[in-house]
Backbone as ProteinMPNN parsed JSONL, in Angstrom:
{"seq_chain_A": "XXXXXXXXXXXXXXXXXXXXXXXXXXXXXXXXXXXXXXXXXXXXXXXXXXXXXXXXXXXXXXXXXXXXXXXXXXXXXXXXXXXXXXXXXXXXXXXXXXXXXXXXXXXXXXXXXXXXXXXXXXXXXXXXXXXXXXXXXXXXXXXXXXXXXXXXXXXXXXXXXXXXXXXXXXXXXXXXXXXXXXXXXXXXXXXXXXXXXXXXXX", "coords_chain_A": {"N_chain_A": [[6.141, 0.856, 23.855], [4.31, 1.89, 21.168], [1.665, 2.438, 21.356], [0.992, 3.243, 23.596], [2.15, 5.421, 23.892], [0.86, 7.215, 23.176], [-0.826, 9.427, 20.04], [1.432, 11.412, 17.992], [2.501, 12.45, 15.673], [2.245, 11.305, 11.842], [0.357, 8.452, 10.658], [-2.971, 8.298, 11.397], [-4.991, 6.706, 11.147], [-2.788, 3.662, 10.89], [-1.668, 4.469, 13.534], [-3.935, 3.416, 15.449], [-4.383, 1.235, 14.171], [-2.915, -0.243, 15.513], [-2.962, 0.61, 18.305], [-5.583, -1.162, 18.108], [-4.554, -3.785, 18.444], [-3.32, -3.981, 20.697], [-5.745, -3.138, 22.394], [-6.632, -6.266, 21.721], [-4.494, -8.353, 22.965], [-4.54, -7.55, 25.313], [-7.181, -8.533, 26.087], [-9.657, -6.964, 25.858], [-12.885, -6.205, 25.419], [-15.073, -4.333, 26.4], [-16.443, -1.735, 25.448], [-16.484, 0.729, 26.886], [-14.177, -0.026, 29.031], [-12.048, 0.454, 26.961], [-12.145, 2.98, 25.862], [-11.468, 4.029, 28.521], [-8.852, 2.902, 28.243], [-7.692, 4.244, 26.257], [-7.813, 6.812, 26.645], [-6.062, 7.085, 28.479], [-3.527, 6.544, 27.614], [-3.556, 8.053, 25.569], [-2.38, 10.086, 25.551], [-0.949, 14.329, 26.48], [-1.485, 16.04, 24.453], [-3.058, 14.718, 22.651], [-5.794, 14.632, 24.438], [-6.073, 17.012, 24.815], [-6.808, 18.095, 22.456], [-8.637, 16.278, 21.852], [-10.874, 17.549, 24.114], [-11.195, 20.126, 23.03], [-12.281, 19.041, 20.72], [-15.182, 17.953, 22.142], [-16.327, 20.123, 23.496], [-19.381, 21.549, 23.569], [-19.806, 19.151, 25.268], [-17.953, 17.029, 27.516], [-14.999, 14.764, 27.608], [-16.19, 12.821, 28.889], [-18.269, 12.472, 28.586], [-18.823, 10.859, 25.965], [-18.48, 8.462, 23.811], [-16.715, 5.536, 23.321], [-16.544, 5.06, 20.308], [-17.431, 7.382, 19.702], [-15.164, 9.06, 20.088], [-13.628, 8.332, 18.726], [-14.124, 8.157, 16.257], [-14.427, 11.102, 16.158], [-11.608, 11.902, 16.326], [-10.442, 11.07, 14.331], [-11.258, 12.405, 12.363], [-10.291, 14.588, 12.58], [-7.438, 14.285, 12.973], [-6.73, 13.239, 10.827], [-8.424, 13.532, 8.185], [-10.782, 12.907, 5.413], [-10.031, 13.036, 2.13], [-10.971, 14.823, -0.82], [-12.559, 12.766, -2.754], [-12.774, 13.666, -5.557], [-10.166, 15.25, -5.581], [-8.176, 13.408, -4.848], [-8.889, 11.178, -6.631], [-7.623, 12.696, -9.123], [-4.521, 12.836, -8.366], [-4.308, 10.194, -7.975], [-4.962, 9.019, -11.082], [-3.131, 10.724, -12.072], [-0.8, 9.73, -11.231], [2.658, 8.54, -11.875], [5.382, 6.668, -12.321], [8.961, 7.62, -11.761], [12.125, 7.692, -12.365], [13.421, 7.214, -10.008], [12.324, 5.517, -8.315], [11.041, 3.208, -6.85], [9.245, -0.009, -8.37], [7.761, -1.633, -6.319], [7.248, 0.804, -4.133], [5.957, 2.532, -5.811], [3.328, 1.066, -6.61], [2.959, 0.667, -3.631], [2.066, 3.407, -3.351], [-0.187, 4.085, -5.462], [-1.969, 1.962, -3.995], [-2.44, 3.394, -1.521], [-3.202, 6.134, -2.505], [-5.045, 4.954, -3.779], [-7.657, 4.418, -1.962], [-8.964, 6.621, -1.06], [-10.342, 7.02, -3.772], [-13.195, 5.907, -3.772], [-13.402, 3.978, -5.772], [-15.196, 1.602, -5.396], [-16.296, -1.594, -6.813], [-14.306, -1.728, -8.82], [-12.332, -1.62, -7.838], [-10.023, -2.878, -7.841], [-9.674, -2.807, -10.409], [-8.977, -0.381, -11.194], [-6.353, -0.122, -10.182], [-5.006, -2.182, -11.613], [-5.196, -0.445, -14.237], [-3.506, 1.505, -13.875], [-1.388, 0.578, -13.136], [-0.355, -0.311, -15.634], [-0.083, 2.03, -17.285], [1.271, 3.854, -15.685], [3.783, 2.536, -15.263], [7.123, 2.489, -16.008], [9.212, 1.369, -17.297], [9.047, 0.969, -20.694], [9.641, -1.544, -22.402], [8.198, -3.265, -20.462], [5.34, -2.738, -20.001], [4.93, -3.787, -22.952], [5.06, -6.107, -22.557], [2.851, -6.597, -21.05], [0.381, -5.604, -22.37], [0.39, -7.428, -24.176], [-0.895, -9.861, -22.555], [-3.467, -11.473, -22.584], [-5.509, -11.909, -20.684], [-5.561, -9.348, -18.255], [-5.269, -9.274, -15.1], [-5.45, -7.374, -12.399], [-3.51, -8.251, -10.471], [-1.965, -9.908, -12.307], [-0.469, -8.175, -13.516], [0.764, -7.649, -11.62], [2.724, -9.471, -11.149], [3.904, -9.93, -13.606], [5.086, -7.228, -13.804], [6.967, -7.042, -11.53], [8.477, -9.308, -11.949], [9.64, -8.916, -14.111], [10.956, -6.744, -13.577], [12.85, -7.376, -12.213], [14.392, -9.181, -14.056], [15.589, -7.348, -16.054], [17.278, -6.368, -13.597], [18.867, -8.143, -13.424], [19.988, -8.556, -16.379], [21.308, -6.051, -16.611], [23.415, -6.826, -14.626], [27.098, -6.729, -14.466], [28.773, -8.495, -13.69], [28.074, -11.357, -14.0], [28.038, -14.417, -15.298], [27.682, -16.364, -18.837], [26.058, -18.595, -18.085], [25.284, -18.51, -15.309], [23.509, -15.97, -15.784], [21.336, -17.027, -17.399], [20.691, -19.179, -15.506], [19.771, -17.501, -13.172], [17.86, -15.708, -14.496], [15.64, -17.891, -15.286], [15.208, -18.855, -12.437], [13.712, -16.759, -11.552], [11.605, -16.467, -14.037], [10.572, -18.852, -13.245], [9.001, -18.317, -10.599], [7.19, -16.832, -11.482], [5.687, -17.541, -14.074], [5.442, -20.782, -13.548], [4.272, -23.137, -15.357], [4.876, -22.844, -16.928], [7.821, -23.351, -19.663], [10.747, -21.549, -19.893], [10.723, -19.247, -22.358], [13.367, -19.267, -25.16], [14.726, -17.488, -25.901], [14.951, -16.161, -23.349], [16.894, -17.489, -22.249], [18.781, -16.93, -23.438], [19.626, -14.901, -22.675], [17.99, -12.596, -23.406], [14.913, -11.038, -22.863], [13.539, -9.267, -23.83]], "CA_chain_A": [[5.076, 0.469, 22.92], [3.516, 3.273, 20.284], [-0.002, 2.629, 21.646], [1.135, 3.633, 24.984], [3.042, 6.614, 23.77], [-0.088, 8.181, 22.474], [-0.427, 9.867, 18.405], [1.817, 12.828, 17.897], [2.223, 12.469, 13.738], [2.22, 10.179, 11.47], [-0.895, 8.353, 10.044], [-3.757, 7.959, 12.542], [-5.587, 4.963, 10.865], [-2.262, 2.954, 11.284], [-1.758, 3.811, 15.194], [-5.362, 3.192, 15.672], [-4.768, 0.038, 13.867], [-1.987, -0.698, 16.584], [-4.114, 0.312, 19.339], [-6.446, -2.588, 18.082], [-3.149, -5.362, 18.818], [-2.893, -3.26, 21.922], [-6.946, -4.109, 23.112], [-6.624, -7.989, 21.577], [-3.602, -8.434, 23.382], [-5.353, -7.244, 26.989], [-8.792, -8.98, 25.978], [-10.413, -5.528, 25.953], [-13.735, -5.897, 24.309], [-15.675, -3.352, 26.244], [-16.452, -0.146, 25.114], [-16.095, 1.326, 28.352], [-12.536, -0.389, 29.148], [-11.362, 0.452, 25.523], [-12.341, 4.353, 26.064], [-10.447, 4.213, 29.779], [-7.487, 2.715, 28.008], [-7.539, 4.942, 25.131], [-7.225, 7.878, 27.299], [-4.877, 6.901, 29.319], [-2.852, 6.145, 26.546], [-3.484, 8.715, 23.983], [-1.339, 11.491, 25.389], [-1.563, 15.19, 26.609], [-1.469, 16.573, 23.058], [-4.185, 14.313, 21.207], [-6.238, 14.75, 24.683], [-6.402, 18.528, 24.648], [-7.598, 18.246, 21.31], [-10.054, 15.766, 22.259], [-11.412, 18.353, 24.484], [-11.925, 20.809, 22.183], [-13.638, 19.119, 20.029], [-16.152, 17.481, 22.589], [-17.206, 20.92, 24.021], [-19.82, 21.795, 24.981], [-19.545, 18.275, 26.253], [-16.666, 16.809, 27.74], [-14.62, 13.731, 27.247], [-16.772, 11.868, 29.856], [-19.615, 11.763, 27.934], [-18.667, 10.648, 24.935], [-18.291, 6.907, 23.826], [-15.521, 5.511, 22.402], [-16.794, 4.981, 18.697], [-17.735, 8.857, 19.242], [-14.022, 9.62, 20.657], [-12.583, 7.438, 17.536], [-15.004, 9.432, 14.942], [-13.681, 12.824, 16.543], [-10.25, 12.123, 16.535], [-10.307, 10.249, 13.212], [-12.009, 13.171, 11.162], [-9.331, 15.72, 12.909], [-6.537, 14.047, 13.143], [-6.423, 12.456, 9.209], [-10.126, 13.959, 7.536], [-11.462, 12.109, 4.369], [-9.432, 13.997, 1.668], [-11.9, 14.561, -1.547], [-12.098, 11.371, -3.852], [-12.137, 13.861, -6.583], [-8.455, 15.201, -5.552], [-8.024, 11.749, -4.606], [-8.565, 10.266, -8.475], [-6.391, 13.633, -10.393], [-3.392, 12.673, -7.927], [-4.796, 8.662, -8.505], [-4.651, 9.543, -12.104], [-1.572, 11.537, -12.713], [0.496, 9.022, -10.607], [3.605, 8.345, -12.757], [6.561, 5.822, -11.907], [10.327, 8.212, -12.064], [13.26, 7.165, -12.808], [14.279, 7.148, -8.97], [11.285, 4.988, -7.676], [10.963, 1.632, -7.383], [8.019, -0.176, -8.483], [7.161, -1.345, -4.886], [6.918, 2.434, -3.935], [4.846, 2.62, -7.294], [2.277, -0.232, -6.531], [2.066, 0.899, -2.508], [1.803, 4.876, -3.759], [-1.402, 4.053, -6.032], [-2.944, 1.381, -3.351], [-2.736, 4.545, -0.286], [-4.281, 6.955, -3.169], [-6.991, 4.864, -3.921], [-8.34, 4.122, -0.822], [-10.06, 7.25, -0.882], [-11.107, 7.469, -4.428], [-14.097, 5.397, -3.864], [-13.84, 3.034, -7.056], [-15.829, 0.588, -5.422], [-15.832, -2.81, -7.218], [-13.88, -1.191, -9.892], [-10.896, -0.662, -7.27], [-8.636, -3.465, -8.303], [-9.551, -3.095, -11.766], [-8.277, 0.71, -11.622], [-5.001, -0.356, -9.966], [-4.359, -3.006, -12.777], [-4.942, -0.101, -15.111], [-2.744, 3.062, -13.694], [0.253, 0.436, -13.105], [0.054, -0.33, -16.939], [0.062, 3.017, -17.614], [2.016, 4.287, -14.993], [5.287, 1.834, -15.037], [8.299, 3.489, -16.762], [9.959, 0.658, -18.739], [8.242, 0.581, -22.08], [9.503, -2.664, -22.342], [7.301, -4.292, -19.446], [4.228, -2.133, -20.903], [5.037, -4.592, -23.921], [4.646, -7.994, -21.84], [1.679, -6.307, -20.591], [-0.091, -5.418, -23.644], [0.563, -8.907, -24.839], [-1.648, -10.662, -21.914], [-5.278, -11.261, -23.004], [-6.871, -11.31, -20.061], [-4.14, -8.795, -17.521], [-5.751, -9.086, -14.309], [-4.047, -6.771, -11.301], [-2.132, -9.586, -9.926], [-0.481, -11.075, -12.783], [-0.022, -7.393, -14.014], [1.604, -7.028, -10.528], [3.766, -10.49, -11.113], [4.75, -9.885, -14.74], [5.896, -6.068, -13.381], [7.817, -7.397, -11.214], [9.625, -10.482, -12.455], [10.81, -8.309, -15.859], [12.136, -5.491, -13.138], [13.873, -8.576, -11.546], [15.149, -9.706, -15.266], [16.15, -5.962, -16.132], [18.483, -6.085, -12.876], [19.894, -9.679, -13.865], [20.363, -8.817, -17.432], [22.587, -5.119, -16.019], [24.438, -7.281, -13.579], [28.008, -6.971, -15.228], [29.347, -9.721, -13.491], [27.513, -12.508, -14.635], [28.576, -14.98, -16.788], [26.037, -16.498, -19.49], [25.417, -19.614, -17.209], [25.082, -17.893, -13.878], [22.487, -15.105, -15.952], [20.357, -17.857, -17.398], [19.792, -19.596, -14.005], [19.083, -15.879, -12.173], [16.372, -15.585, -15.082], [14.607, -18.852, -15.064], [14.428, -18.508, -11.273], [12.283, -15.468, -11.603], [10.896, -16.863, -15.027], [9.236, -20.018, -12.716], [8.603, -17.926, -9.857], [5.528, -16.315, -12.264], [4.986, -18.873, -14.908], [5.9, -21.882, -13.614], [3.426, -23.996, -15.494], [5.327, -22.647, -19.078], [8.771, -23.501, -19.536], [11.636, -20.641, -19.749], [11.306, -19.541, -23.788], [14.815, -19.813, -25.251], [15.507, -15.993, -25.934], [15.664, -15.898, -22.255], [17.765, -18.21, -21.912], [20.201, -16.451, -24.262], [19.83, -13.418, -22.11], [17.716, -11.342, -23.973], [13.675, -11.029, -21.937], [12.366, -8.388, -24.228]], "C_chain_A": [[4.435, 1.713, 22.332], [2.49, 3.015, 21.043], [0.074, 3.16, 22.625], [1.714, 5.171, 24.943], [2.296, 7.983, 22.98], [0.262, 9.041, 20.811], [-0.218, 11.435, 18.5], [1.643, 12.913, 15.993], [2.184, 11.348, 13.366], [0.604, 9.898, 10.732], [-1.386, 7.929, 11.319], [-4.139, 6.823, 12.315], [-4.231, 3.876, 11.202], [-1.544, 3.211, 12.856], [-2.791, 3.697, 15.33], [-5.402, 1.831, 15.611], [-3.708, -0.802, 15.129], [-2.768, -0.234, 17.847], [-5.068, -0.907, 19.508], [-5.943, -3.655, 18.752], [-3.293, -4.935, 20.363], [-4.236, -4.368, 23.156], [-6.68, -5.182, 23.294], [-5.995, -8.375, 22.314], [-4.213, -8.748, 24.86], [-6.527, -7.421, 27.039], [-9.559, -8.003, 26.179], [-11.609, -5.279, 24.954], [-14.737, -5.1, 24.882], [-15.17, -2.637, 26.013], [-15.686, 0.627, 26.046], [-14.852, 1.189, 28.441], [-11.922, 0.339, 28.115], [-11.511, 2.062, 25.591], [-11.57, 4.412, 27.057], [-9.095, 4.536, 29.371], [-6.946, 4.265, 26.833], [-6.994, 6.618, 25.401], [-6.828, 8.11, 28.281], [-3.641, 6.898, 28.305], [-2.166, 7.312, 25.531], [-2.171, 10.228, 24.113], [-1.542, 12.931, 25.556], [-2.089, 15.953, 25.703], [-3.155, 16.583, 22.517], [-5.54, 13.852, 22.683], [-7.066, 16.305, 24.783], [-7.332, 18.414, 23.557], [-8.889, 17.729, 21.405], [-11.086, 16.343, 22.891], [-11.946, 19.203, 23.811], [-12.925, 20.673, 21.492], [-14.913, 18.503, 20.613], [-16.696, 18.656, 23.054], [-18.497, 21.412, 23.083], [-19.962, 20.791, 25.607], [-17.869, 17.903, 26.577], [-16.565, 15.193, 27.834], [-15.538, 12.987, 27.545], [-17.974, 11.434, 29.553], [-20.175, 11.626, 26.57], [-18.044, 9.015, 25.018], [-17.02, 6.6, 23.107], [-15.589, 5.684, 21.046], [-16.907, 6.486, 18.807], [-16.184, 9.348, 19.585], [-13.136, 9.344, 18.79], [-12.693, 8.084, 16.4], [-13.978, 11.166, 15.167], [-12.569, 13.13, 15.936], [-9.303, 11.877, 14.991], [-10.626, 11.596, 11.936], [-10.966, 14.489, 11.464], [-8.377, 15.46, 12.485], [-5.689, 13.776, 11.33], [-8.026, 12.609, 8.561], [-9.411, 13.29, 6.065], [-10.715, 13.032, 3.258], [-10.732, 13.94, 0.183], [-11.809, 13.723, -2.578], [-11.838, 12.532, -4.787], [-10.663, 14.164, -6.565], [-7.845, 13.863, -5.393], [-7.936, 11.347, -6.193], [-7.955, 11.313, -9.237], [-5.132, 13.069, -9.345], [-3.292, 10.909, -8.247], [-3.96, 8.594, -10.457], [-2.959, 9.903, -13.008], [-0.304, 11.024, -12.19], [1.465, 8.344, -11.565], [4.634, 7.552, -12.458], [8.168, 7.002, -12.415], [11.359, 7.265, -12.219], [13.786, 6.541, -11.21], [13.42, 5.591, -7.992], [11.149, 3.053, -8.138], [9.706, 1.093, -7.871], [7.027, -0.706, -7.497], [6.704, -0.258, -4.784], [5.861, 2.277, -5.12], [3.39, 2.234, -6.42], [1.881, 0.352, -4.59], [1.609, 2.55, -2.3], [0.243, 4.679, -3.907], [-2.305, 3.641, -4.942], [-3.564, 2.751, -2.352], [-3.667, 5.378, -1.364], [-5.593, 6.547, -3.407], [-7.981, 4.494, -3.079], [-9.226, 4.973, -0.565], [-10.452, 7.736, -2.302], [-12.255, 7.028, -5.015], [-14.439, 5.099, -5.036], [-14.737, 2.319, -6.876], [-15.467, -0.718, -5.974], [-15.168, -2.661, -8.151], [-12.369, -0.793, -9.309], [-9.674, -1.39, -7.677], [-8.582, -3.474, -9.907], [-8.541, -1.448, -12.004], [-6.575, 0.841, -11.515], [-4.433, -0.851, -10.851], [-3.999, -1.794, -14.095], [-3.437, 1.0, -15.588], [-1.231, 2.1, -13.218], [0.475, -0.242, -14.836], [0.278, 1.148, -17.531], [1.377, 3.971, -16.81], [3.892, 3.663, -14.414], [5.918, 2.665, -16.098], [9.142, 2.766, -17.743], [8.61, 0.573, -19.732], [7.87, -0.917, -22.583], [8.248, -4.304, -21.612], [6.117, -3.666, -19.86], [3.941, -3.621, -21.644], [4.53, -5.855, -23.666], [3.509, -7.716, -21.345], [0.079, -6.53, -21.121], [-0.564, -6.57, -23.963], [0.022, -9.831, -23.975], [-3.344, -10.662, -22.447], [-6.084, -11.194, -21.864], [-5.507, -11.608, -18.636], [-5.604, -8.503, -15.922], [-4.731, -8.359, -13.306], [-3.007, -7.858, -10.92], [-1.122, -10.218, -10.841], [-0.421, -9.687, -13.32], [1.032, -7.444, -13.099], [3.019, -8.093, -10.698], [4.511, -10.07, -12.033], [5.662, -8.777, -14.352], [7.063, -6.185, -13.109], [8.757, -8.703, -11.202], [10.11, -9.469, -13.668], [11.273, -7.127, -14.944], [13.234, -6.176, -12.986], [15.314, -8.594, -12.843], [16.062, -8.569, -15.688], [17.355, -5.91, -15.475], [19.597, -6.98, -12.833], [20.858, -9.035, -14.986], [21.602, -7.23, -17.315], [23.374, -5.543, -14.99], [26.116, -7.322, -14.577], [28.785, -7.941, -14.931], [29.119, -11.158, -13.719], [27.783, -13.319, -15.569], [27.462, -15.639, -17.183], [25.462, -17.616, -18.648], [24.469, -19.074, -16.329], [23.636, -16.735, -14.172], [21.406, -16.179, -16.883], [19.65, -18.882, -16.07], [19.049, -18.824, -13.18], [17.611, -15.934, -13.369], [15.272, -16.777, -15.114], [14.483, -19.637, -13.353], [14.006, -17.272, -11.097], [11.614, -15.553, -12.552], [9.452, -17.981, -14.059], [8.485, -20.072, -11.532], [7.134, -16.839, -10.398], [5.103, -16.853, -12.615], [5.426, -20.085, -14.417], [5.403, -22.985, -14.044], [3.914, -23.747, -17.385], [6.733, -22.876, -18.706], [9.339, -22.43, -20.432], [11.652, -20.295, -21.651], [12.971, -19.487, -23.921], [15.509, -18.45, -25.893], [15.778, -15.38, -24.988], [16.751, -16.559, -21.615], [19.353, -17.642, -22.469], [20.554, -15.025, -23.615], [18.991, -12.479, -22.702], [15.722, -12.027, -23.526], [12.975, -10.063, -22.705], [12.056, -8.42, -25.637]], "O_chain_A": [[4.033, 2.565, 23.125], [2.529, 3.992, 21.792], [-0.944, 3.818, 22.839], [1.68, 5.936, 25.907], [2.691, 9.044, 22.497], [1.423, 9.237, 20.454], [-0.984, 12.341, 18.826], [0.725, 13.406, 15.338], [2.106, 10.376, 14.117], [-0.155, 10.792, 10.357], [-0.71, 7.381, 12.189], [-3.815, 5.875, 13.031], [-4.654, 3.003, 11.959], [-0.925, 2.28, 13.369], [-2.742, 4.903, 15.57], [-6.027, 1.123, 16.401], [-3.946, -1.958, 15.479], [-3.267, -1.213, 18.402], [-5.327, -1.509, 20.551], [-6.598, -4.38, 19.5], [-3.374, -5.855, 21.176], [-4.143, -5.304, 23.95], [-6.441, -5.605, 24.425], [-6.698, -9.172, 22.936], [-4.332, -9.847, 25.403], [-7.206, -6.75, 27.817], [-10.441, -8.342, 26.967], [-11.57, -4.512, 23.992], [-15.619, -4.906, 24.045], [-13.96, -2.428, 26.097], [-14.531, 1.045, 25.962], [-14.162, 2.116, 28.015], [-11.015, 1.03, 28.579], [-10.437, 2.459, 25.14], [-10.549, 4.985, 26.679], [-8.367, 5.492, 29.638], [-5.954, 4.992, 26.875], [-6.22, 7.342, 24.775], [-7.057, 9.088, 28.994], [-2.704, 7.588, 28.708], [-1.066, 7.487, 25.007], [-1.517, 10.927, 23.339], [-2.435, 13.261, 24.776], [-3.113, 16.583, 25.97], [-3.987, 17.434, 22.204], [-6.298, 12.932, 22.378], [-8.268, 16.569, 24.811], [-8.536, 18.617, 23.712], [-9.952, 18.308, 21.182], [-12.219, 15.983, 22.572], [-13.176, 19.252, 23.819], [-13.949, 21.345, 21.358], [-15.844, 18.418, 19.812], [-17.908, 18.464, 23.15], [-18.362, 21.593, 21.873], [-20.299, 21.04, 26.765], [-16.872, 18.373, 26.029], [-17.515, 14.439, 28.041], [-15.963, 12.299, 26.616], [-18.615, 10.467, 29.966], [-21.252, 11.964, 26.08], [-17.388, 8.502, 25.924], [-16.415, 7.402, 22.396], [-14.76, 6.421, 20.511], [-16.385, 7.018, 17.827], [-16.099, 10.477, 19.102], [-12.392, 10.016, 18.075], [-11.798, 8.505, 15.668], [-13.236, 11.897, 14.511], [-12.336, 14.119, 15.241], [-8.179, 12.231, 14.634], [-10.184, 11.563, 10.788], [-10.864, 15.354, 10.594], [-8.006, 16.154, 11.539], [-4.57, 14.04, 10.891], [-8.721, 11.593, 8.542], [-8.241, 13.175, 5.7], [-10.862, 14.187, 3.656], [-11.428, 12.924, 0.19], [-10.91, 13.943, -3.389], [-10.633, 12.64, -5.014], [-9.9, 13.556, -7.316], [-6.886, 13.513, -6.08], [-6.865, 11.257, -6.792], [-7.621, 10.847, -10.326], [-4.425, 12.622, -10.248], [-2.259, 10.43, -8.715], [-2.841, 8.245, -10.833], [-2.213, 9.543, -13.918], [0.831, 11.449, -12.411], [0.931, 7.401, -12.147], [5.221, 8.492, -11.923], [8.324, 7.07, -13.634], [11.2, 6.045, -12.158], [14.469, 5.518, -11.179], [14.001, 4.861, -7.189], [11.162, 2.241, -9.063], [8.84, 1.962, -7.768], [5.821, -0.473, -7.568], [5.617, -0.098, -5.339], [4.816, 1.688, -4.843], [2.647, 2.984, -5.787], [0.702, 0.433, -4.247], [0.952, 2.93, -1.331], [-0.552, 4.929, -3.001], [-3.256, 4.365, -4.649], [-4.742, 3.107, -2.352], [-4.879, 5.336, -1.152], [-6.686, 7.112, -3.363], [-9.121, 4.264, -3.482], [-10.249, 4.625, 0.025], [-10.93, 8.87, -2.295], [-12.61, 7.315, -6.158], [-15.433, 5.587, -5.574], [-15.414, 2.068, -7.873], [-14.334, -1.104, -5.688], [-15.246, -3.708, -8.793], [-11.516, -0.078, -9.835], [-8.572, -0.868, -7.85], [-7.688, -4.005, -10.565], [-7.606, -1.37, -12.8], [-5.781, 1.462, -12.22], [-3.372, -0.339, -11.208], [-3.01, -1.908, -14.819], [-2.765, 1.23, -16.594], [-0.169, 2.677, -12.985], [1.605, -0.639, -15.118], [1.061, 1.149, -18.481], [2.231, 4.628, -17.405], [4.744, 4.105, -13.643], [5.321, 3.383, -16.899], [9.673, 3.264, -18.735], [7.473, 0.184, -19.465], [6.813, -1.433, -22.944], [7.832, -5.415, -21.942], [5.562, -4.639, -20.371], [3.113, -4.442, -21.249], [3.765, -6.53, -24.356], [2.888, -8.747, -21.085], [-0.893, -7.155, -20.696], [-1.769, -6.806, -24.049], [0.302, -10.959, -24.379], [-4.11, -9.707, -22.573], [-7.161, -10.598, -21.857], [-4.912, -12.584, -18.179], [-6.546, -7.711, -15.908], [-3.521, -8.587, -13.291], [-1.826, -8.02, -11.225], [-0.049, -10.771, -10.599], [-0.068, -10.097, -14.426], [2.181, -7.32, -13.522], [4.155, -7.688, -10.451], [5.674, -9.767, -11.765], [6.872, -8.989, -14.43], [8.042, -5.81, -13.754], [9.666, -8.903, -10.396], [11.307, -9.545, -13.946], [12.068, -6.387, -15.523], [14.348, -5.868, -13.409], [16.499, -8.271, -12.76], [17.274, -8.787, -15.69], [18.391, -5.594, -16.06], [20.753, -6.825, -12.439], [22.073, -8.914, -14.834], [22.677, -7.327, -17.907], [24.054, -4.703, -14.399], [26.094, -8.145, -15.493], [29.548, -8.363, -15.8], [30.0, -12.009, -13.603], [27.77, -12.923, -16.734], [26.444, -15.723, -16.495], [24.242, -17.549, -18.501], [23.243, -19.096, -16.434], [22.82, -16.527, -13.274], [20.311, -15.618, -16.863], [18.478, -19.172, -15.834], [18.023, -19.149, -12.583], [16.477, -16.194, -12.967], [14.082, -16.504, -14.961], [13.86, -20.669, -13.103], [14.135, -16.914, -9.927], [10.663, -14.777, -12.455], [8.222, -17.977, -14.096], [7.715, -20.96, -11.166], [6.318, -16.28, -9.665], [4.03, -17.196, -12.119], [6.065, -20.58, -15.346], [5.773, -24.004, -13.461], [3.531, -24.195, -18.466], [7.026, -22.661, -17.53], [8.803, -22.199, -21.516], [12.447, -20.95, -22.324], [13.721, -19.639, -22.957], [16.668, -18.422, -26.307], [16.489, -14.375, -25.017], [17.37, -16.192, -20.617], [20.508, -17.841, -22.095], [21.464, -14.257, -23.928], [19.339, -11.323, -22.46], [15.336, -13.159, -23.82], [11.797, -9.886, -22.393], [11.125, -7.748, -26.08]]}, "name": "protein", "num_of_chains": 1, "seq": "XXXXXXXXXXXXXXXXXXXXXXXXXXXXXXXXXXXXXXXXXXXXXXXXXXXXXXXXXXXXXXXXXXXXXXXXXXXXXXXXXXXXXXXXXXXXXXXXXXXXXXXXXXXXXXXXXXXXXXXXXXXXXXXXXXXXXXXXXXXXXXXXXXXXXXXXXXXXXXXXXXXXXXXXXXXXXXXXXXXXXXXXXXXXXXXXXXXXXXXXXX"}
C-alpha cells in the first residue's frame, strides 16, 4: 500500500490524499491516532526531514495539522499565482498532446492561480484559445453562451469526429454511424445536421 510505504517523490497533496482512504478505511478520526499512524508510516526519509523542520521542538510536540502544514509547505510549497497565471496563460495545445493532457495541464496550473469564482470561467477561456484545431475554435466561436463544460464537450466530440473522419477504413455508412454516435453523445436533443452525415463536421 503507498500510504504505508511513506512519500519519497511524486506529488504530496495526492499521497496525503491517499493517506486520507488509508485513516477512513481504519476509522481513524483522532488527531492523536492519525499523527501515530502517520509516523509510522511516513518513512525514514520524510521523518528526518520532519525533524528538521520541528527543531527546536521535536516531532512529539507537534500536532498532526502542524506535522501536515510542515511537511506540506516543504515537501510541495505554494508556487507564486503570478508564475502560476504566465505558465496558466501561455499554456498552448502541440501537435503531440492530446486534449485530455490539455484540459488536465490547465486544471493542475490553475489551482494555484487563485481565480476564485472566475476559475471555471478562465478554464473555458484558455481551452478556446489554447486548442490547436482551428476548426473546433470555429464550433466554439459559434456558441452564444460557451460555458466550460459544453466548451469541454464540443472539444471533445469534434476531436472524436476529426479521428472518424481520418479513419481510412471506413466506408460512408460505417463513418456516418461513428459520427452521429458522438454527434448524440453532446447534442442529443438536436438531430445529426446532414453535412455530417455526408462526412464532412466542419
Amino acid at each position: 500500500m503507498a500510504a504505508r510505504q511513506g512519500w519519497r517523490e511524486g506529488s504530496w497533496e495526492a499521497y496525503i490524499e491517499h493517506l486520507q482512504y488509508h485513516y477512513q478505511a481504519n476509522g481513524l478520526e483522532d488527531d492523536a491516532r492519525k499523527k501515530s499512524i502517520l509516523m509510522s508510516v511516513c518513512g525514514s526519509e520524510t521523518f528526518t526531514i520532519l525533524m528538521n523542520l520541528a527543531m527546536p521542538r521535536t516531532t512529539m510536540d507537534l500536532t498532526h495539522s502542524e506535522i501536515m502544514a510542515a511537511l506540506k509547505e516543504h515537501c510541495e510549497p505554494t508556487p507564486s499565482f503570478i508564475v502560476s497565471r504566465f505558465n496558466f496563460y501561455m499554456r498552448r495545445q502541440t501537435s503531440t498532446q492530446s486534449l485530455s493532457a490539455l484540459m488536465a495541464h490547465l486544471k493542475h496550473v490553475a489551482q494555484h492561480c487563485q481565480f476564485g469564482a472566475t476559475f471555471v470561467d478562465m478554464l473555458r477561456d484558455l481551452l478556446v484559445v489554447g486548442v490547436e484545431q482551428d476548426q473546433i475554435c470555429r464550433h466554439l466561436f459559434a456558441e452564444r453562451t460557451l460555458t466550460f463544460s459544453i466548451a469541454e464537450d464540443i472539444a471533445i466530440a469534434q476531436t472524436k469526429m476529426l479521428q472518424i473522419l481520418l479513419a481510412p477504413s471506413l466506408t460512408s455508412l460505417e463513418l456516418t454511424c461513428h459520427l452521429s454516435i458522438v454527434w448524440n453523445n453532446i447534442q442529443p436533443e438536436h438531430p445529426m445536421p446532414k453535412r455530417l452525415e455526408g462526412g464532412w463536421c466542419w
